[in-house]
N, C-alpha and C positions, 0 to 999 in steps of 0.2 A: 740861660742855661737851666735856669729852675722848670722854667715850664717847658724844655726840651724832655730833662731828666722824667717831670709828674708825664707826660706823654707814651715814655717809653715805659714806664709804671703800669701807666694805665693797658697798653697795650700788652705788656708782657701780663697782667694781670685776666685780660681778657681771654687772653692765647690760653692758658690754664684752664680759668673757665667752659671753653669752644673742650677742649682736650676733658674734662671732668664728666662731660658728659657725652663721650661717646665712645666705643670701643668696636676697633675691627679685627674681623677675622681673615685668615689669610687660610688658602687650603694648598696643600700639595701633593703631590701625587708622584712616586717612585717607578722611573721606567713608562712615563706616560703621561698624556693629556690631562691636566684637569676638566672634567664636564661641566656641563651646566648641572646645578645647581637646586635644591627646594630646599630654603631654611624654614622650619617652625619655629617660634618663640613662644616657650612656656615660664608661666610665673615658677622660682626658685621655692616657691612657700606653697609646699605640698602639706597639705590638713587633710584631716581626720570629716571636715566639716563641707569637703565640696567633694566633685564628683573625682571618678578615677577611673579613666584615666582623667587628667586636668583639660581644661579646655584650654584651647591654643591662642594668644594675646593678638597674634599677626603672623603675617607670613613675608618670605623674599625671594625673588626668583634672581641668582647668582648667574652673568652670562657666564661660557667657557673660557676657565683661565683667570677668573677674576677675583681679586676679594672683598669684603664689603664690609661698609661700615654703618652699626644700628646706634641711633642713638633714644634718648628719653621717650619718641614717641612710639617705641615699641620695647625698650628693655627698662622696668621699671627698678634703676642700679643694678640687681642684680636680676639674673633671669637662666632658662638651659634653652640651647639652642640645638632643635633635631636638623639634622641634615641629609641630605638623599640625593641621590644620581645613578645615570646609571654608568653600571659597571663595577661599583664600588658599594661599601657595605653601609647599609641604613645606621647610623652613630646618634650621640648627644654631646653637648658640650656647652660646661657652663663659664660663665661672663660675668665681665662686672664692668660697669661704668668708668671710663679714667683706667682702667687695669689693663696695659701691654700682656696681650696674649702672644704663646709659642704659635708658629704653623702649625696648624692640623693634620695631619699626615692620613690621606687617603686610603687604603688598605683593600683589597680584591673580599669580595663578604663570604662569608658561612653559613653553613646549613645547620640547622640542628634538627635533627629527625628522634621520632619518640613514638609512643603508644598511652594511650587511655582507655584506664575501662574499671570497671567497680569489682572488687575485692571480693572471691567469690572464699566463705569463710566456711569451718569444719570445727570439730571440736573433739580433742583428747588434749584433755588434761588443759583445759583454757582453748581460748577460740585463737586457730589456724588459720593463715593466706594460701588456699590451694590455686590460687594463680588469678589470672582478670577475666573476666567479661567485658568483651568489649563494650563500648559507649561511642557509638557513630556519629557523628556530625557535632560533637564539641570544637565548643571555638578555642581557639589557642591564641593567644596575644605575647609579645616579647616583650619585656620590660625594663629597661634600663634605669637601675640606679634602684632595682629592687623591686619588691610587691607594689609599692605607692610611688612607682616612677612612673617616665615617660613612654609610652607604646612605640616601636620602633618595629613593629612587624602582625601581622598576621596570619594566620591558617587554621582548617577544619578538618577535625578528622574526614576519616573516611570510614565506612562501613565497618572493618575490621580496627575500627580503633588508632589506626597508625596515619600520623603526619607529616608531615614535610616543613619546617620554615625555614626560607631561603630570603638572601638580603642583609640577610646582617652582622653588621661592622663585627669582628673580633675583640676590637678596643673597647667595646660596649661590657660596663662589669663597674659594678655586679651586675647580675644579668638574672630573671626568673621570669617564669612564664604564667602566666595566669589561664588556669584553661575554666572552661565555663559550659555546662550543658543544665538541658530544662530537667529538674525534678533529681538536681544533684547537690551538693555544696560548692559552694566555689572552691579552687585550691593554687595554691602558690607553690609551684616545683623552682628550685634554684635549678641551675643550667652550669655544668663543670667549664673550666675553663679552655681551653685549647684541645682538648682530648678526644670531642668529638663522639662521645659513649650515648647512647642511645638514651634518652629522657622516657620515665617513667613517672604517668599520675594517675595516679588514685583516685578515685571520685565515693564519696559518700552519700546515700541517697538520704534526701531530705524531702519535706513539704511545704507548699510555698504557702506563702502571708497571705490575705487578701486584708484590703483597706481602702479608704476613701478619703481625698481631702475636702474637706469644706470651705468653701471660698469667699469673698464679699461675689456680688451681682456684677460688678463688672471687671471681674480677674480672671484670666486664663489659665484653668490647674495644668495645661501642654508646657507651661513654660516653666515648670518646676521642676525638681527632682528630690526624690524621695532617697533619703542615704541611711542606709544602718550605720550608726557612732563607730568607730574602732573597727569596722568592716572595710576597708577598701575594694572597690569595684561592687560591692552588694550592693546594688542600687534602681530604682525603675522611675519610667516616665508616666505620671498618671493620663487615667485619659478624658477626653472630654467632659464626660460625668463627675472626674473627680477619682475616679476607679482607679487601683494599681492594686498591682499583684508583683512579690518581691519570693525573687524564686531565689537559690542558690546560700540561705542564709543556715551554718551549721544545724545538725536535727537538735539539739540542745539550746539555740541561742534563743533570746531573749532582748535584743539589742533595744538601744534607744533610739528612736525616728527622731529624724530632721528633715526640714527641708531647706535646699538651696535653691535662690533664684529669686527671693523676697522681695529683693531690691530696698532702699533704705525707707518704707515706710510703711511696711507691712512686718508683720513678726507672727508665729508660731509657736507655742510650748513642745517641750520635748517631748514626749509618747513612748514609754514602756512597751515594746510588742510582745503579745503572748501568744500561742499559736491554738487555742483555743477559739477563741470569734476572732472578726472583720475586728479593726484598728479604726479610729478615725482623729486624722489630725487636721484643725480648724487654724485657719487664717484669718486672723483679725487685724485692720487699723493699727497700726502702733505707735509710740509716741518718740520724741525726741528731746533729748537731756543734755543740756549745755552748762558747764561752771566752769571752777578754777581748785586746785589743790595746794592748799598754803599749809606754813608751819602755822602752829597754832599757837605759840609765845610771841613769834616775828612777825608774822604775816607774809611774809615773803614766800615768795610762788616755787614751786619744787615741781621740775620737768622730769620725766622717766619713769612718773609714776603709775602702775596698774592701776584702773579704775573698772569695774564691773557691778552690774545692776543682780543680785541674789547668784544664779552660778549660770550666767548669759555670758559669753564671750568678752574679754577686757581691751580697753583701748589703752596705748598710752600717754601721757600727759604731752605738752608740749614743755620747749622752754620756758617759758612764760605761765605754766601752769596751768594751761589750757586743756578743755577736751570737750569733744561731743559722742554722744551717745545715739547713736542711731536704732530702729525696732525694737526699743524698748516696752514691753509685754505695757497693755496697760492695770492701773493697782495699786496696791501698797507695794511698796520694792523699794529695797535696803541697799542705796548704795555704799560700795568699799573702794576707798584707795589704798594701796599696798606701796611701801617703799623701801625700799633696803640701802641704807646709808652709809656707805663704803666710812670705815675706820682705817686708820693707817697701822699699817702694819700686822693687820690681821685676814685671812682669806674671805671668812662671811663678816658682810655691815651689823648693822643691827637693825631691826625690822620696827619697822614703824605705819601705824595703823589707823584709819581715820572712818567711818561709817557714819550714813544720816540716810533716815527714812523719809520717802518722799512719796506724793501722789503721784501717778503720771496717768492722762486721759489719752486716749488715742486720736490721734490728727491735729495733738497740739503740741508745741513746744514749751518745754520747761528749761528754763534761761535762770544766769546766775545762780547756780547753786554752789553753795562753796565747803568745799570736803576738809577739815582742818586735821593734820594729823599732829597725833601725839608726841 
């Protein structure tokens, strides 16, 4: 009976398990067929620090009438899921691993029709909008879930400034558009909701960046991307030489250059852009940083903790107080662990702080380091 029972344990244990990691979607469709199907899978962790729109994890092709179920090796727990067919409006919808979703309810799409064109200004008594100039051949993109969402549509102006995007879902909201043309600002219009009122943007003319990355000898600058900080979608692809040009960034900004696509053994400094000269941001070798975050009376290991190398992106601890540190700059570099120690009874912990300076060379690992906080 004992080992009947640990059996059915074990099994029910397992079933849980199979269940924790996976979650299906169901679609339906009012007064009609479900179609086939194109799901995208985008990571849920939209940063400031990759491109935008986000690049897409996988994809799934849904037959008609069906629904599907994604698990670990495409939804990393959580994740947004675009979906497309035809007949029905281009949507997003996000998931979670083990999380029982509603049916999706399929919905007939919307147009949203607008104009673009740059602000032709006058002056009494302060400067006036005497109406637009158009801006032809701007690109227009639909974006769900805001400025630094997911792209669910596109279209280009025309000549006279005026567009058309068709396709997409009504359920989609917040909902803005990103429109985009050469030797202007980029701009972010929201999109009203069911009402249908014709979209207006504005374009501000600007000048673009020119800049160079520097590479090791045998790295590909095509495979990176060049991102203004706090800019989403302001971004370009260098080229062969190393060459980019970063058009659409306000005529006042100043942003900080990154680059994404490093992969974990190469690193970059951040880069102040001025629009005075060419920029040049260098890629070097970078290093990697493994230890542990202990109390410093106990020694005992403290998981959740922020660790970051001067003001380079933070990882956090593990349970065991584990962490590693990938592209790490090489130098002198100050690392911090940060931890905020939940008290009872009150809403903020109390902060507790640990720092130690460390060499780091590039193409080596630096192991055992041990962060004690206070």
């Amino acid at each position: 009976m004992l080992a009947i029972a640990g059996l059915i344990a074990l099994a029910a244990f397992g079933v849980r398990e199979w269940l924790a990691g996976r979650v299906t979607l169901t679609f339906v469709r009012s007064g009609g067929a479900v179609p086939a199907l194109a799901l995208t899978v985008f990571s849920d962790r939209l940063t400031f620090t990759s491109p935008s729109p986000p690049l897409p994890l996988g994809q799934v092709e849904v037959a008609s009438g069906h629904s599907v179920t994604l698990d670990r090796g495409l939804v990393p727990q959580r994740a947004v899921v675009r979906y497309a067919g035809d007949g029905v409006g281009t949507g997003v919808v996000f998931v979670e691993l083990g999380r029982e979703l509603a049916p999706i309810e399929l919905v007939a799409p919307r147009a949203i029709r607008g104009r673009v064109g740059e602000p032709i200004g006058f002056w009494a008594f302060g400067w006036r909008c005497a109406g637009l100039r158009p801006v032809g051949g701007a690109e227009i993109t639909a974006m769900a879930g805001g400025e630094h969402g997911i792209a669910i549509g596109t279209a280009t102006a025309d000549a006279e400034g005026n567009f058309e995007l068709t396709g997409i879902s009504p359920a989609a909201h917040p909902l803005s558009l990103r429109v985009r043309a050469p030797g202007h600002a980029l701009a972010h219009v929201a999109v009203p909701g069911a009402g249908g009122e014709p979209v207006v943007a504005a374009l501000e003319p600007t000048r673009a960046l020119h800049g160079d990355v520097a590479t090791p000898a045998d790295f590909d600058p095509t495979t990176l991307w060049v991102l203004a900080r706090g800019l989403p979608g302001v971004q370009a692809r260098p080229a062969r030489d190393g060459s980019f040009t970063l058009d659409n960034l306000p005529p006042s900004a100043e942003p900080r250059l990154l680059l994404f696509g490093l992969g974990d053994h190469y690193g970059c400094r951040e880069v102040r852009a001025g629009r005075d000269e060419p920029v040049r941001l260098e890629v070097v070798v970078a290093g990697v940083v493994r230890g542990r975050v202990v109390d410093r009376e106990t020694g005992a290991p403290i998981g959740g903790a922020l660790v970051f190398p001067d003001d380079a992106p933070a990882v956090r601890s593990r349970a065991d107080g584990g962490f590693e540190l990938t592209r790490v700059l090489p130098g002198t570099v100050e690392l911090t662990a940060q931890y905020e120690q939940p008290i009872k009874g009150r809403r903020r912990g109390k902060q507790r702080l640990g720092r130690q300076q460390i060499e780091v060379r590039g193409g080596e690992t630096l192991a055992d380091i041990v962060l004690q906080l206070e």
